[in-house]
C-alpha positions as CSV (number, residue, x, y, z in Angstrom):
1,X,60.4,32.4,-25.4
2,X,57.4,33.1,-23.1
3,X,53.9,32.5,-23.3
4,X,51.2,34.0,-21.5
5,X,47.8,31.8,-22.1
6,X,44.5,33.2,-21.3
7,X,46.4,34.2,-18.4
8,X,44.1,35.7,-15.3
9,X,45.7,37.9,-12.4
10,X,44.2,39.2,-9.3
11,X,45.7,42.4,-8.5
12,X,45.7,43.7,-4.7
13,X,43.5,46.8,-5.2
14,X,40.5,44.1,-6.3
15,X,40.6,44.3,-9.8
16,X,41.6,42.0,-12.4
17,X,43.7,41.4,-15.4
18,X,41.6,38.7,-17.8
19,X,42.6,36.7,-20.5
20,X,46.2,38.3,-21.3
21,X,47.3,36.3,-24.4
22,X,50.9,36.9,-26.1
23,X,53.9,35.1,-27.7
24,X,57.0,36.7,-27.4
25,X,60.2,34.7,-29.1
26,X,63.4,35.2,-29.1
27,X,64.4,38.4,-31.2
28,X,60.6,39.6,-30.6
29,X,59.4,42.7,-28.2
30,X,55.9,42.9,-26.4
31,X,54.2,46.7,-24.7
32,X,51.7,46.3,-22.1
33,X,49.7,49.7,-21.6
34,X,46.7,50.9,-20.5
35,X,45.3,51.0,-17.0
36,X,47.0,52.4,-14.1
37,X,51.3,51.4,-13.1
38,X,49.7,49.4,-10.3
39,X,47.6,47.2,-12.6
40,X,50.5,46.6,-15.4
41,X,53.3,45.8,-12.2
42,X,50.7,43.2,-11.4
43,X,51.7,41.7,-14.6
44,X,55.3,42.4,-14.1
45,X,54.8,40.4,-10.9
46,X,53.5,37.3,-12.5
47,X,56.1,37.2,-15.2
48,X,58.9,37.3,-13.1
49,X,57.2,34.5,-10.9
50,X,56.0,36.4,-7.9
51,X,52.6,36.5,-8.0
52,X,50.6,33.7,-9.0
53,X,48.2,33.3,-11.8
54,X,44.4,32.7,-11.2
55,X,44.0,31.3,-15.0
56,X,45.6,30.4,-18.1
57,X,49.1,29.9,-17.6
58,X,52.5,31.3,-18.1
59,X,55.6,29.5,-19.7
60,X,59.2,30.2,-20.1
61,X,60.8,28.0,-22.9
62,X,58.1,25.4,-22.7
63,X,57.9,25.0,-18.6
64,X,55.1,26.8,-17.1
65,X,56.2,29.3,-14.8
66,X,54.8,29.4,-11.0
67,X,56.1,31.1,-7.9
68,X,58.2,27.7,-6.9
69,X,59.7,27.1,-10.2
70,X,60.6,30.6,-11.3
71,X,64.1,30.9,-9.3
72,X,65.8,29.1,-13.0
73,X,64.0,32.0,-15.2
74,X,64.8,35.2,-12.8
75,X,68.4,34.3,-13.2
76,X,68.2,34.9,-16.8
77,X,66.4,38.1,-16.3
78,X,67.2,41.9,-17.0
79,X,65.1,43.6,-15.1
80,X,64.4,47.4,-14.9
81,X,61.6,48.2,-12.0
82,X,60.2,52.1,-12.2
83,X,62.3,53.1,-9.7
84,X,65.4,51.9,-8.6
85,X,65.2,49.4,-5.5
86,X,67.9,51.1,-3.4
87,X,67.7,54.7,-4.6
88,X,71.1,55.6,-2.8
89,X,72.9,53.4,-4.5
90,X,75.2,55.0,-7.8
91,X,74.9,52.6,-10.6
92,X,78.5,51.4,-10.2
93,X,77.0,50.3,-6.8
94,X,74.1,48.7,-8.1
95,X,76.4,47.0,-10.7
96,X,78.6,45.9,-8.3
97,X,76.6,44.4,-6.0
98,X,75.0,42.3,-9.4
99,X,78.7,40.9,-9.5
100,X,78.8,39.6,-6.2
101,X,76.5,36.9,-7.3
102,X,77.9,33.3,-8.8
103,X,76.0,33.7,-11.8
104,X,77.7,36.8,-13.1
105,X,81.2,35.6,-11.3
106,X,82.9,35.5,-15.1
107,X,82.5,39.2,-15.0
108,X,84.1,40.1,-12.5
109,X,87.2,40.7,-13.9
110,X,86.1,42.5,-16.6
111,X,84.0,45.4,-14.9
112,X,85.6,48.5,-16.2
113,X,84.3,48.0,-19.7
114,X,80.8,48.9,-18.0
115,X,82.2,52.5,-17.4
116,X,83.0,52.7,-20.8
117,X,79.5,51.5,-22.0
118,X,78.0,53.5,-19.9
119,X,79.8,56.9,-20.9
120,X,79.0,55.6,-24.9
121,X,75.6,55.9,-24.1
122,X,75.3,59.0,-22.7
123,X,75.9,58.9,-18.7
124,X,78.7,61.1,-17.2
125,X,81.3,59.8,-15.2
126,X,79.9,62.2,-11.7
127,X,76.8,60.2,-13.0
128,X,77.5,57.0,-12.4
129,X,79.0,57.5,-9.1
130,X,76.1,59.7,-7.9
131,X,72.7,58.5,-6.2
132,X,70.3,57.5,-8.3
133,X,67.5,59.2,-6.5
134,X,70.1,62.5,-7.6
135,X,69.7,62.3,-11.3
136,X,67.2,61.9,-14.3
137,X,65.5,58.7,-14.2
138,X,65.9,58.3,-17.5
139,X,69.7,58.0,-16.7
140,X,69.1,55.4,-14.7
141,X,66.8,53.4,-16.8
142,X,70.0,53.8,-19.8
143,X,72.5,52.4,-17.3
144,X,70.2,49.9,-16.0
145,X,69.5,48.8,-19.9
146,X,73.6,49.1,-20.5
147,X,73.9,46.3,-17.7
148,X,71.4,44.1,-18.4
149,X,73.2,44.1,-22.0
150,X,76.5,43.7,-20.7
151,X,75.9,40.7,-18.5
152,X,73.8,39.2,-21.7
153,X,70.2,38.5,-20.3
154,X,68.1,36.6,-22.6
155,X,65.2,38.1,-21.0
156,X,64.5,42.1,-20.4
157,X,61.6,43.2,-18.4
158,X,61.5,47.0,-18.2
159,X,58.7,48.9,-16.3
160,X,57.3,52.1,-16.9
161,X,59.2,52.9,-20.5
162,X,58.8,56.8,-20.8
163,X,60.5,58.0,-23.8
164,X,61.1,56.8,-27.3
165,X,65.3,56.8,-26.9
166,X,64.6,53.8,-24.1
167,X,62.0,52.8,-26.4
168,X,64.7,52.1,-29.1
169,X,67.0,51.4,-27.1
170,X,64.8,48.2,-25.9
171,X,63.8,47.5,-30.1
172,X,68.2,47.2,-30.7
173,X,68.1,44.5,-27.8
174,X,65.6,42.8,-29.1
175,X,66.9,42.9,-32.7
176,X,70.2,41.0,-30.9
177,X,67.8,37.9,-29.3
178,X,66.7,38.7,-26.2
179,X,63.2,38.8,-25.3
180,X,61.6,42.4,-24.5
181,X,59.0,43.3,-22.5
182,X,58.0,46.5,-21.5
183,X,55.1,48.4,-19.9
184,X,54.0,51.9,-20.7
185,X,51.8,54.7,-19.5
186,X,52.6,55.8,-23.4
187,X,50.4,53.8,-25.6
188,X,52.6,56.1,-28.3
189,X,55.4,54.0,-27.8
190,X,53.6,51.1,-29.4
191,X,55.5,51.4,-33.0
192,X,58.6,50.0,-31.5
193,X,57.8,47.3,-30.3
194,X,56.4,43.8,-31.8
195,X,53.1,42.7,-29.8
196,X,51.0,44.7,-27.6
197,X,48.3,44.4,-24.6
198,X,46.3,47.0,-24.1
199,X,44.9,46.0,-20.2
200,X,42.0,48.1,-21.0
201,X,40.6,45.5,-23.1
202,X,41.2,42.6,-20.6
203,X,39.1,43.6,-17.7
């Protein structure tokens, strides 16, 4: 479960996110929309313990989360930035690359079932062996999604949601117990999802 208490965030363009209030439990789904992708990846920032909150607090099961105690929580964390971190990369490299660290060492062994989930939901095999920065983004986002469900996160964070099949996609994961979160330029989106914060209101 995490909690966000009258949270406050200074963002680096000036402005400010005030008073962000939710409670999102296991099997639940939160949107955050309104202001600019800047503004919400402030937010992102804080819940993933790198940025620090200037009110209110954030917890993750009951410990409140700050930059130095965050390391336990990011290691049980799915998450799907905007845009990929190393664009080159295919998604079997960005999978791989996952695997090479000791907390996803069981696996390992098992890797090729990823192709298979992969091509079930919709990626082609030239896909997931191409650049990601050489195909739809919304390809990217579903294998990024497939992953985090594969290596069982309890906790998805995906940015910048732009279409109601991710959008759905992100309400079945919750349904199974993880936590969702997810930001939005698409305050449409909304329906599928549990809780919301509209950062228009919180300024």
């Amino acid at each position: 479960m995490i909690e966000l208490k009258n949270v406050d965030i200074h963002c680096d363009d000036g402005t400010d996110i005030r008073q962000a209030s939710a409670v999102v439990a296991n099997g639940r789904s939160l949107l955050v929309y309104g202001r600019d992708a800047t503004t919400r990846h402030c937010l992102t920032e804080a819940l993933l313990g790198l940025r620090p909150v200037a009110g209110g607090y954030l917890t993750y099961d009951g410990e409140v989360l700050t930059p130095a105690a965050s390391r336990y929580m990011r290691r049980q964390i799915g998450y799907i930035p905007a845009l990929p971190p190393q664009p080159q990369y295919s998604l079997r490299q960005m999978a791989d690359s996952l695997l090479q660290l000791d907390i996803h060492r069981e696996y390992r062994k098992d890797s090729n079932q990823l192709i298979d989930i992969w091509m079930a939901a919709g990626i082609s095999e030239q896909h997931i062996d191409a650049p990601c920065e050489t195909i739809a983004a919304t390809e990217v986002t579903t294998g990024m999604l497939c992953l985090a469900h594969w290596l069982r996160k309890q906790v998805v964070i995906a940015e910048e949601v732009a279409d109601e099949a991710t959008a759905e996609r992100l309400r079945e994961m919750a349904a199974e117990d993880s936590v969702v979160i997810a930001t939005t330029a698409n305050s449409a989106l909304a329906d599928y999802f549990d809780n919301h914060i509209n950062l228009e209101e919180l300024q």
